[in-house]
C-alpha positions in Angstrom: 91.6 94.4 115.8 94.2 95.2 113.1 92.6 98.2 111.0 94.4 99.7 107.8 92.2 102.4 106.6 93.9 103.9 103.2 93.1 107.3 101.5 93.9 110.0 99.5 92.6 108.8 96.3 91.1 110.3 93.4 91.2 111.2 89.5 94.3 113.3 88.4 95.5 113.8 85.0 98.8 112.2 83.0 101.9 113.9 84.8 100.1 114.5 88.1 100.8 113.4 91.7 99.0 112.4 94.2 99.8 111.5 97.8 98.3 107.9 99.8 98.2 107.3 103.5 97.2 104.4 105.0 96.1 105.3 108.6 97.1 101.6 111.2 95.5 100.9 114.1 95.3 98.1 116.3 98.6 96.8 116.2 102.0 97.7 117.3 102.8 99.4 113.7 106.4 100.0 114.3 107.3 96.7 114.4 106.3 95.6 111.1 107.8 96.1 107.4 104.9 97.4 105.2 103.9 97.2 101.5 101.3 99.1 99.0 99.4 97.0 96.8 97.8 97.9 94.0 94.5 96.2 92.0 93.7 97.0 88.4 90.1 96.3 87.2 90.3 92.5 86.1 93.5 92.2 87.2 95.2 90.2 90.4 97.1 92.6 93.1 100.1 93.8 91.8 103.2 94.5 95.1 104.4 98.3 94.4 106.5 98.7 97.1 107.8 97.7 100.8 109.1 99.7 103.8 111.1 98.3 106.5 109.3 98.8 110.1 112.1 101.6 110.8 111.9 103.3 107.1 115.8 102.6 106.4 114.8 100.1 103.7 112.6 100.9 101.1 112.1 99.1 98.0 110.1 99.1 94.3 108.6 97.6 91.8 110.3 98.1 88.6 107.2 100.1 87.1 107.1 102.7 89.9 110.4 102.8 90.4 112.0 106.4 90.6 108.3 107.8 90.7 107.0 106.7 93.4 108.2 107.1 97.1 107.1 105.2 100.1 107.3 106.3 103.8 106.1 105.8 107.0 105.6 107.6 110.6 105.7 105.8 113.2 104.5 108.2 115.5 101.8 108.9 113.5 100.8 105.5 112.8 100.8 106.2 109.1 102.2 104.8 106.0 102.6 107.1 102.9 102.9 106.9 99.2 103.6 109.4 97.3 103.1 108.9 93.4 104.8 111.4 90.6 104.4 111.4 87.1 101.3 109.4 86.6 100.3 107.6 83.9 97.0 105.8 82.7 98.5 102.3 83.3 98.9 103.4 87.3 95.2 103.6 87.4 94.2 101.0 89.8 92.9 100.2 93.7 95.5 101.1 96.2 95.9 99.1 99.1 98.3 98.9 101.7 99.4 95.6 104.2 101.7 94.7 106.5 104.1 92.7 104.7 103.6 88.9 103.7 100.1 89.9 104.4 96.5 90.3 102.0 95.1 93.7 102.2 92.3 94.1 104.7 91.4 97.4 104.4 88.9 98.9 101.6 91.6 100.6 99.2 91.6 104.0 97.4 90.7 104.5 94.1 93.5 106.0 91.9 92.2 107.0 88.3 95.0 108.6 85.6 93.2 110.1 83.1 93.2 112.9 80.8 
């Protein structure tokens, strides 16, 4: 069955970086555009960005955009995010989906915090 297991997680300060993968399985991933997700406490999900299934198109949400990157490996069966210059308000669940999809995977906790 389709399995999207994301990681890389955790508690950085203001200014940091941090790097996401979401590890696919069960499913031909490069064949499908991808997106991140993301879930603030109390909040509904929030689209950050999508990735065409060869990686030539990319494209952002105007709060990430120019810090964040998103990027995939196809051989690796991996999707990446990687986030720059973090700030407070990016604290949230991270999730990622194929694209016109719901997240089915358990997320990553991202916490910017000083």
């Amino acid at each position: 069955q389709v399995q999207l297991v994301e990681s890389g997680g955790g508690l950085v300060q203001p200014g940091g970086s941090l790097r996401l993968s979401c590890a696919a399985s069960g499913f031909t991933f490069n064949v499908y555009d991808m997106k991140w997700v993301r879930q603030a406490r109390g909040e509904g999900l929030e689209w950050i960005s999508n990735i065409s299934h060869t990686g030539r198109t990319t494209t952002y949400a105007d709060s990430v955009k120019g810090r964040f990157t998103i990027s995939r490996d196809n051989v690796k069966n991996t999707l990446y995010l990687q986030m720059n210059n973090l700030k407070p308000e990016d604290t949230a669940v991270y999730y990622c989906a194929r694209f016109q999809e719901t997240p089915r995977g358990p997320g990553t906790q991202v916490t910017v915090s000083s």
